[in-house]
N, C-alpha and C positions, 0 to 999 in steps of 0.2 A: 470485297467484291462489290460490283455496281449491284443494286437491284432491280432486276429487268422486267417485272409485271406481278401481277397482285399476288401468282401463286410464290413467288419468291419472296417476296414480303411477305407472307404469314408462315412461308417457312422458317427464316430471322425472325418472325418475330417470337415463335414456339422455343427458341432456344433459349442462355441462361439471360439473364436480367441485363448481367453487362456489355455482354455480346450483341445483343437488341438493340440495346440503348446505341452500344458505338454505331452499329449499323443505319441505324434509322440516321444519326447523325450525321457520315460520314455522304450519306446519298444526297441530304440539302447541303453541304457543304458545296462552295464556287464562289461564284462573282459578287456575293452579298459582303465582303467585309469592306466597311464604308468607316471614313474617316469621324464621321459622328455618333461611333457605337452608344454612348452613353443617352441619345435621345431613345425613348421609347414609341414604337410604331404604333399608327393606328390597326386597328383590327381588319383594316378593308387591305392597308398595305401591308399587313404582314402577311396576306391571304393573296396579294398578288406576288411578294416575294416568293410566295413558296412554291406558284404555280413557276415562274422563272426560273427557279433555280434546280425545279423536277423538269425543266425543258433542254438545263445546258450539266448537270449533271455528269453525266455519260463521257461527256467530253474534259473535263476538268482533272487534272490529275493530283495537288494540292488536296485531298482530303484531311487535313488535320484541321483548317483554318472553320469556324462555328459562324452562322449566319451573324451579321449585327443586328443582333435583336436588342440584347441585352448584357448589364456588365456584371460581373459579380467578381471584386476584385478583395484582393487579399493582400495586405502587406505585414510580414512577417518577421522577427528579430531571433536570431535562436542567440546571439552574443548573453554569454553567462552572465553579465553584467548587470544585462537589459531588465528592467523592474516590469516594465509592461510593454503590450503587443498592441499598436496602431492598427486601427482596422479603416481603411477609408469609408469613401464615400456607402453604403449599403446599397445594397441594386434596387431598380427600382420596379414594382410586381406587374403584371397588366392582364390583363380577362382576355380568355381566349373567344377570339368567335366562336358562336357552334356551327358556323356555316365555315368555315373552314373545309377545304376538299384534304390536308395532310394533315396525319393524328400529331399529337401535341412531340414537340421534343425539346429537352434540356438543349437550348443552342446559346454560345453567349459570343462577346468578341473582345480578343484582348484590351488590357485596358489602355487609355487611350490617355496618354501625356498632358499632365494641366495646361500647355501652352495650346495645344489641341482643342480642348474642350472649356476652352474660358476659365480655367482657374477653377472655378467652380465645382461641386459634390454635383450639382444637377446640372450641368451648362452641357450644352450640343457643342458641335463643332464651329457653330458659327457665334457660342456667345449666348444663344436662345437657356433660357429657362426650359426644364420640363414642365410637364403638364403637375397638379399638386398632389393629384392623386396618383403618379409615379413614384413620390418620396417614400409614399408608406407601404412598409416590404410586405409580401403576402403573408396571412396567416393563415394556416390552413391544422384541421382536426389532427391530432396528436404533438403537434410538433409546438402552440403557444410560443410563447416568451420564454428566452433564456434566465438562466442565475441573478442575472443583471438585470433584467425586465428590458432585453434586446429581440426585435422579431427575427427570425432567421431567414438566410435568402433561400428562396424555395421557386423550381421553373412552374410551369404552367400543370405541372401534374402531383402538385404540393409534394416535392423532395425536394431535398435539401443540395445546395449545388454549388461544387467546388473548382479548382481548375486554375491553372498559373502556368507563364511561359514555359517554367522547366517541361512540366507534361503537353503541351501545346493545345492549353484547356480541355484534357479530356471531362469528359462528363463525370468520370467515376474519379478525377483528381489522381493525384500522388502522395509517395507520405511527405514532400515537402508543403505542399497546398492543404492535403487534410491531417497536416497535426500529426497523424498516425498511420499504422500501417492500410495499404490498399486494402478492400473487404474483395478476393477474388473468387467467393463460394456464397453458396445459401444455405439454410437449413435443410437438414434432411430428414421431413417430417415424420414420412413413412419409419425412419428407423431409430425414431425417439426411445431413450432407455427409461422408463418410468421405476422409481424405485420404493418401495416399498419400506419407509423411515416413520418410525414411531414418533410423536413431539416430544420436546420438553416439558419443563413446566412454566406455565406464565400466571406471575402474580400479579395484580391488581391492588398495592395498598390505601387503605383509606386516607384520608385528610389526616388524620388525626396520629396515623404512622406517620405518613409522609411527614410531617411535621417535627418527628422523631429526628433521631440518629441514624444516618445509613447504614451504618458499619454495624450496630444494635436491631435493624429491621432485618438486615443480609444472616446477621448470626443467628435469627431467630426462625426463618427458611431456610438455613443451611442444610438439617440434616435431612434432609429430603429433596431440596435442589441438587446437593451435590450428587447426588448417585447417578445425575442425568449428564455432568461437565460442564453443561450451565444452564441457566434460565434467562427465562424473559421477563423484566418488569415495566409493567406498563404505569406509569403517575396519574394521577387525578386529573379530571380535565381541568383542572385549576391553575396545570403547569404548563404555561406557553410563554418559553423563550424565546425571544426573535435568535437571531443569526447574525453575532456585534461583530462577526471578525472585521477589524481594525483593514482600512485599505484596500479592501475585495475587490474592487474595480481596476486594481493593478496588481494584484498578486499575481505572480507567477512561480508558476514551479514546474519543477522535471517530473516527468513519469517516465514509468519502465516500461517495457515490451513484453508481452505475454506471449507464448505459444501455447495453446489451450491444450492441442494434443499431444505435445511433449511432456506436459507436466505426470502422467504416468508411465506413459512410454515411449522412452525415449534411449538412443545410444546410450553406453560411457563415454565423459568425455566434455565437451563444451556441448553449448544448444546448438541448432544448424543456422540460429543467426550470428553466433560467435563464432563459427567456423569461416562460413560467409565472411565474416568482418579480419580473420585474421590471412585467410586465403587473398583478400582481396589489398590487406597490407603487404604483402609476401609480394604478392606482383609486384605494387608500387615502390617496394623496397624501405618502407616504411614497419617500424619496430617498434612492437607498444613502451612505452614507457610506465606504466602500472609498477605499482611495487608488489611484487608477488611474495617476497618475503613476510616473517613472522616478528611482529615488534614484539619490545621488551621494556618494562618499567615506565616511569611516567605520570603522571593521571591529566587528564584534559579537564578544565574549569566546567564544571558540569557534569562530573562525572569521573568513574576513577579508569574507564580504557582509554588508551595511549590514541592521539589522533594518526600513528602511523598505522595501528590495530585498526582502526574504525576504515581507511585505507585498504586494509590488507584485505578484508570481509567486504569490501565494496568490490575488490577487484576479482574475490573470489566467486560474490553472486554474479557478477559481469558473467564472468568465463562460464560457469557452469549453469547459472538460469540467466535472470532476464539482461536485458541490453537495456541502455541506456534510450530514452525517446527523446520528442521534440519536447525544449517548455510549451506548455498552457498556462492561460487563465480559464475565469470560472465558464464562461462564455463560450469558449473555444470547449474545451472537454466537452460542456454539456451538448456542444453542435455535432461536435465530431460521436458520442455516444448515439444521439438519435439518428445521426446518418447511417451510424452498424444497423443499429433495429431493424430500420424500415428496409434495411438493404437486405440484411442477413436473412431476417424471419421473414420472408416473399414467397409465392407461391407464383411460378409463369410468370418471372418477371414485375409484380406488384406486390408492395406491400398489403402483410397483412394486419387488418386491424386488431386493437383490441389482444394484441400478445397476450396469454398468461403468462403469470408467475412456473407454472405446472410446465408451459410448452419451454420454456427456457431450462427449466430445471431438467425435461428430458434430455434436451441438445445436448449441452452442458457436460452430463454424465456420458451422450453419445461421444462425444471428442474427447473425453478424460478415457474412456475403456478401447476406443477405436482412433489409432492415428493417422488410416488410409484416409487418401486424398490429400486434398492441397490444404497446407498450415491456416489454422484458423489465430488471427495475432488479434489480440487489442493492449491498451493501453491502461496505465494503474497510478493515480497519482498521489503515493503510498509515504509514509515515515515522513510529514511533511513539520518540522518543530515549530512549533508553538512560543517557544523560548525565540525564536525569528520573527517569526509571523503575525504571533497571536492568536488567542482563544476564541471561537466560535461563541464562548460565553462573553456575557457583559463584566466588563469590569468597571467597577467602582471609579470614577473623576474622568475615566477615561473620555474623548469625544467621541469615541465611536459606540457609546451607550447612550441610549435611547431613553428618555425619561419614563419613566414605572419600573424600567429593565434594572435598577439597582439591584432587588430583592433578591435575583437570580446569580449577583455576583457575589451575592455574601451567603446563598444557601449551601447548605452541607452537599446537598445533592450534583453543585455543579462539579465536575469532572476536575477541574482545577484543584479543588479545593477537598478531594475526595484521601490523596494520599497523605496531607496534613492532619487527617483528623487525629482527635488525640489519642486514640487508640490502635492508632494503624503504626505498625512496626516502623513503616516508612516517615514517619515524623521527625525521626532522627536522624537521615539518611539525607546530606548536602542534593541543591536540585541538581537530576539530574535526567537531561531528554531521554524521553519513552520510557523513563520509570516513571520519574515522580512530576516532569512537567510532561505535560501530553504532546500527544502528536496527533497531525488531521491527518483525513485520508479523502481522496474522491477516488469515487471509483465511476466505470462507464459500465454497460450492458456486456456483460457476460466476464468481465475481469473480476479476476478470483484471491484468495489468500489461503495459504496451503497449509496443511498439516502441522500443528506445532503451538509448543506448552511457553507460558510466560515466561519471560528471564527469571532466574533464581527459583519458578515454580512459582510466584506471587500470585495472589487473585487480579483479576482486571475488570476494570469495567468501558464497556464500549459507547455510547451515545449517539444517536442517531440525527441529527440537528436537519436534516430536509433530503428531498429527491425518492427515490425508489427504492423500494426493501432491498434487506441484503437477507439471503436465506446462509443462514450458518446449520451445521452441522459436530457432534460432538461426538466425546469419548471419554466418560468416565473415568475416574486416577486411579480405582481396582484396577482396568484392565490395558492401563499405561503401557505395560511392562511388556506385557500379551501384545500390543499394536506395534511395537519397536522392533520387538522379533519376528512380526509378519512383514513388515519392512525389511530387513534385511534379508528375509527368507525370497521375499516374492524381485528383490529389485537388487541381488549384488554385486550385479556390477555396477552398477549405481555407486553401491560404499565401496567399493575399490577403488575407484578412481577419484570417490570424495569421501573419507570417513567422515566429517562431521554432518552428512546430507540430514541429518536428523535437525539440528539449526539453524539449517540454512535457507527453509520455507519458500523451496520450489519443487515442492513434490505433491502429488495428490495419490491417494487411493481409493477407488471407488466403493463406496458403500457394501456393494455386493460385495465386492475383494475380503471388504472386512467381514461381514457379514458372512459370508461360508468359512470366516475362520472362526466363525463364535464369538468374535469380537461385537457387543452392544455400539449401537452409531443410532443418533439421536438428531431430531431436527429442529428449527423454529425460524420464523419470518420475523426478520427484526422492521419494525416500519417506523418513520416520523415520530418522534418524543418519547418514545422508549428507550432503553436500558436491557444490557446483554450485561450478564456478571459471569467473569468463566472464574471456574475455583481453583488450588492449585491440582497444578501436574496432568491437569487433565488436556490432552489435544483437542485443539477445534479448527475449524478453514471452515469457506465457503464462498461466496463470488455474490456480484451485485448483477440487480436485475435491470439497472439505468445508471443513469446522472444520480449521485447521491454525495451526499459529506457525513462525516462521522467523525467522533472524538475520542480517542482511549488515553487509558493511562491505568497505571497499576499502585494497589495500595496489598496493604498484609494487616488483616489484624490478628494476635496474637496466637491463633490457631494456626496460621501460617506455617511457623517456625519450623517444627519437625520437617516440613518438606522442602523449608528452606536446605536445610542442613543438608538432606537428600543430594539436591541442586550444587550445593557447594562441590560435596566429594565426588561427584561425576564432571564439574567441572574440569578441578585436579586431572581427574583420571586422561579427561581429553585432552589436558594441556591448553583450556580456552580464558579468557580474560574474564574475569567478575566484575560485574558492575556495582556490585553492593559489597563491601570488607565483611564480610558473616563476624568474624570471631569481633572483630571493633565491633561490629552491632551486637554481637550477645553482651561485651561489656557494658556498652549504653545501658541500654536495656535492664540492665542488672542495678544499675545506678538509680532508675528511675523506675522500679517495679512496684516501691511503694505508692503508690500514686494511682496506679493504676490495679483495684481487685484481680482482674481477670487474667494478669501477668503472671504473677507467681506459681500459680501452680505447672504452666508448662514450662515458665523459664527454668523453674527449679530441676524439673526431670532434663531438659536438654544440656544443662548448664553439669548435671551428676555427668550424665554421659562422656559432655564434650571435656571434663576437667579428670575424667580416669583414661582417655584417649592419649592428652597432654601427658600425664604422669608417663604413661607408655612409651610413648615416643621419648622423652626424655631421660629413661632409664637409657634406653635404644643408644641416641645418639652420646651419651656421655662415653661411652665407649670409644666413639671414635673424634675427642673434641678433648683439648685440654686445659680450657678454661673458661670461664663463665662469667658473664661480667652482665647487670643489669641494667637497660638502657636509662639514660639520662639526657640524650639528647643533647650530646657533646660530641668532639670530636673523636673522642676514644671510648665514648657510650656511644654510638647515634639510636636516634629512635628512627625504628623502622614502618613506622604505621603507613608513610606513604608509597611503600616498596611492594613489590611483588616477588615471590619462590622466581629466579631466572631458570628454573629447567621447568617447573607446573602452573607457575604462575599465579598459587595461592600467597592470597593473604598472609604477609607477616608480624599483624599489629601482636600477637601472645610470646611469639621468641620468632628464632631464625638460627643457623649457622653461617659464620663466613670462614675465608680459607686466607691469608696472608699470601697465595700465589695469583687469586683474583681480588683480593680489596685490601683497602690501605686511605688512611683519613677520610673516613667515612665513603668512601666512592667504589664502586665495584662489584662484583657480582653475590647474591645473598641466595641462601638457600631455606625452603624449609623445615621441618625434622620429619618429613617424608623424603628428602633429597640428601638427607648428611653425606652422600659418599659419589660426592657429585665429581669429585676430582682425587688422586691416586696420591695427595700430600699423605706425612705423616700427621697423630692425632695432635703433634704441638704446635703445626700452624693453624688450626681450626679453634675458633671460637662461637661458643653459643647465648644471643642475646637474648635475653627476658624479660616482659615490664613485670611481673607478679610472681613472686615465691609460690609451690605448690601448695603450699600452707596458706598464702593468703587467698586463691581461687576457691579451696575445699572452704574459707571463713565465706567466702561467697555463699558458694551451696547453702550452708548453713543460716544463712541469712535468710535467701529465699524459700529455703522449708519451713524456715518459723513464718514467714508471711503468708505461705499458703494452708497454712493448718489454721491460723486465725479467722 
């Protein structure tokens, strides 16, 4: 609607942020878009522009077209291909009169063809240079230099400002212009949920640790970090690593799509942006192609799940949490992250300054316990490999290391270099992404990571390399068992329509949820150059309060094990892929326990266990098996070590059975001695392979109890 006198303008202008802003826009909108958008006006004519265009207004029906003030142009590549995202010319900033008779508005004008505007980043329409103080984009209090030491484009009321033919530059942009989804709400300050979270524990170690062994500082706060899920360690101010990732000025990568208040309550079923996206293939007559199937055997170079498995689990988090977004660079995220803020966290249509930590953390909980009103989305750009990309750390010859930064690529403490140590279980363990080489993360202001224990139950450690804290949250491995059950109790229809929702880490519980269950939830602010270590089996999530990066990866050392083993046979149970062979690594392990003091005495006890389990099961299936033949890694031995159970999916490096109705010259279906009666043959087509007589596993044991009693 026009606005017809001053009382109608401050009644638009009392409404919500977006709606002001359109309005105030849409009423200068007329006769001003001029073929030389890209010159910036003087102050005297943009003050007569505005009285012109408040005189012919009224009459004008084209409201979407923005005065020609200014450009602020964006060129964009989403092809999967594409390494990096062209950004043209940067707009160029200019000082508002204060004699101005109309308050300030984001107004821009399409961008204007290089034959247009001379070729030129700065050229008029006729060929002219800008003026030089037009090049330099405004900066204004909060918003600084991006990732890249880039200023951002921001109008005349220092916001940030987006907008592309598709949306016919609206001021608030689209999700093709900004990266990510529309921000079409604010905070709702008044109904902040404040929550009442104990800390963790944060260490502080001296030079003279720090200098130590990680995996020997970590075990020596263990039994008093763990009881909290995890701590915070904070390094010596001694430790300042730059930020070497290799190529940062063109990485790109995908993020996901978040819906804040879905993440606790929400339907069964898909997210309502998958529903959205399958509703609106359904019209078009368009059929996903996703393979929704469950793959079988395999291992992918980096690891031992099948890449048809890695497939299945991407199309599963598809359907049931997040979607797929646009790629970013570092630039881009970090633009599109400060535009939520100043949007989101507003009071009257202004941003406000100076967010906490605290006011976010209320929000936050507000939209995780409450899903009324319109979807709050952002973006997460999550599981980003390192084994692709590269390490945020310095590496050794590399060019993207910084001279002094060697020190940093050979220290124990970098994240790289954390699951090689030599006392970490994982040493033995082929690289493999997001176990043992890391993964980055960026995240933006209010994007979260949900509920949920390391692969195999491993400890992790997370690293905080630049931007804005991330507040994590915990849950103790005592009361694991206790949170699994209030999960299903409080959400299921949730596990009806996903039993695995427990690994699938698009879920939240809010503090209090746990917290009236008696469940302990524990807090901490992870910031800049510190260290989050979570221990096993313990749940953690939490969400970022900006622009940030961070580095994880998981290591085990030797205390691990028992809850590895835990991890393994729930595996089984769900029928999910292992990333790590448990029974090949207890044999490692066993191989090379001399070597290591602090091995023996747990290998010993899990290795009694795990080899009176064997004997069991092997009693079991001789029963129904009529010959027994020990692998050799022939055609009529094969070794099984790179095979997987075809109905659980466990591990078959210790034995296995097969059946002559599915296998024949080593090819075919294998079972484990949990599955022997996997098919209705008699006992003389089935066979059972072995690498070790029970006799030589118990010579094992006996090995390792004479080494741990020494």
């Amino acid at each position: 609607m026009d606005i017809q006198c001053a009382d109608c303008f401050a009644r638009a202008s009392a409404t919500s942020a977006t709606r002001a802003r359109r309005r105030r826009r849409r009423a200068r909108a007329g006769s001003h878009r001029r073929a030389n958008a890209r010159a910036v006006l003087s102050a005297s004519v943009r003050a007569r522009a505005a009285r012109e265009g408040a005189s012919q207004r009224r009459g004008d029906g084209d409201r979407r077209r923005p005065r020609g003030t200014r450009i602020a142009r964006r060129e964009r590549s989403d092809d999967a291909g594409d390494d990096a995202i062209s950004t043209d010319a940067r707009a160029e900033a200019r000082t508002m009169d204060a004699t101005a008779v109309t308050p300030p508005t984001r107004s821009r004008s399409p961008p204007t063809p290089p034959s247009a505007s001379g070729g030129g980043k700065g050229g008029t329409a006729g060929g002219a240079a800008a003026p030089a103080s037009a090049k330099r984009a405004k900066r204004v209090d909060g918003l600084g230099v991006d990732a890249l030491g880039n200023a951002p484009d921001v109008d005349e009321r220092g916001e940030l400002m987006f907008g592309c033919e598709k949306c016919g530059f609206e001021p608030d942009g689209c999700e093709a212009c900004l990266g990510g989804p529309p921000i079409r709400s604010a905070c709702a300050w008044d109904e902040a949920r404040a929550r009442d979270v104990p800390p963790v524990k944060t260490y502080r170690p001296t030079e003279q640790e720090w200098a130590g062994d990680p995996l020997e500082y970590i075990n020596s706060i263990r039994p008093e970090a763990e009881k909290y899920g995890v701590c915070n360690i904070i390094p010596p101010a001694s430790w300042q690593p730059e930020f070497c990732l290799p190529g940062k000025e063109k990485l790109r990568f995908r993020t996901r799509i978040q819906a804040l208040n879905e993440l606790q309550n929400r339907p069964a079923g898909p997210s309502a942006r998958a529903r959205a996206k399958m509703l609106e293939e359904e019209k078009n007559g368009v059929k996903s192609t996703k393979n929704q199937g469950v793959a079988s055997g395999g291992r992918m170079s980096g690891g031992r799940m099948g890449a048809s498995a890695q497939a299945d689990a991407d199309a599963v988090a598809e359907k049931y949490g997040f979607q797929q977004g646009q790629r970013h660079n570092l630039a881009t995220l970090e633009r599109y992250s400060k535009y939520f803020k100043r949007k989101y966290f507003s009071k009257n249509g202004k941003p406000v300054e100076n967010v906490t930590v605290k006011d976010m953390e209320g929000e936050f909980w507000r939209l995780i316990e409450d899903n009324k009103g319109r979807s709050v989305e952002v973006i997460y750009g999550a599981d980003i490999a390192t084994m692709d990309v590269g390490s945020g750390f310095a590496k050794k010859g590399s060019a993207s290391c910084p001279p002094g930064q060697e020190r940093y690529a050979e220290s124990p403490w970098n994240v790289c270099n954390m699951p090689y140590n030599s006392e970490s279980c994982l040493s033995h363990v082929e690289a493999t992404t997001g176990i043992t080489v890391p993964w980055l993360y960026f995240g933006m202001t209010m994007s979260a990571f949900c509920w949920h224990v390391e692969d195999h139950n491993f400890y992790s450690v997370n690293y905080h390399h630049f931007g804005a804290p991330k507040v994590w949250y915990s849950i103790p491995a005592t009361h694991s068992k206790q949170f699994e059950e209030v999960m299903r109790k409080r959400l299921p229809h949730l596990f009806q329509s996903q039993p695995d929702l427990l690994h699938s880490l698009v879920t939240i519980l809010s503090p209090k949820v746990l917290q009236d269950e008696g469940i302990p939830v524990y807090r901490v602010e992870q910031h800049p150059r510190s260290y989050i270590i979570t221990f096993p089996y313990a749940y953690h999530a939490g969400f970022n309060t900006g622009f940030n990066c961070a580095e994880a990866v998981n290591f085990a050392p030797i205390d691990w094990l028992p809850f590895g083993v835990g991890a393994t046979e729930r595996y089984v149970s769900d029928k999910r892929y292992q990333s790590v062979a448990h029974d090949q690594l207890l044999s490692t392990l066993t191989e090379s326990a001399h070597k290591h003091p602090r091995f023996p005495p747990v290998l010993a006890e899990v290795m009694r266990v795990r080899v009176k389990e064997e004997d069991e099961r092997r009693t079991a299936a001789k029963r129904s098996v009529a010959h027994e033949v020990r692998m050799e890694n022939t055609t009529e031995a094969p070794d099984f070590n790179e095979r997987d159970c075809t109905t659980c999916l466990a591990d078959l490096n210790w034995s296995c059975v097969t059946c002559a109705c599915t296998f024949a010259k080593s090819r075919g279906y294998a079972y484990c001695l949990r599955c022997v009666k996997a098919c209705e043959c008699e006992a003389e087509k089935r066979t059972l392979f072995f690498r070790n007589t029970l006799d030589e596993l118990r010579e094992k044991v006996r090995t390792l109890e004479n080494l741990a009693s020494m």
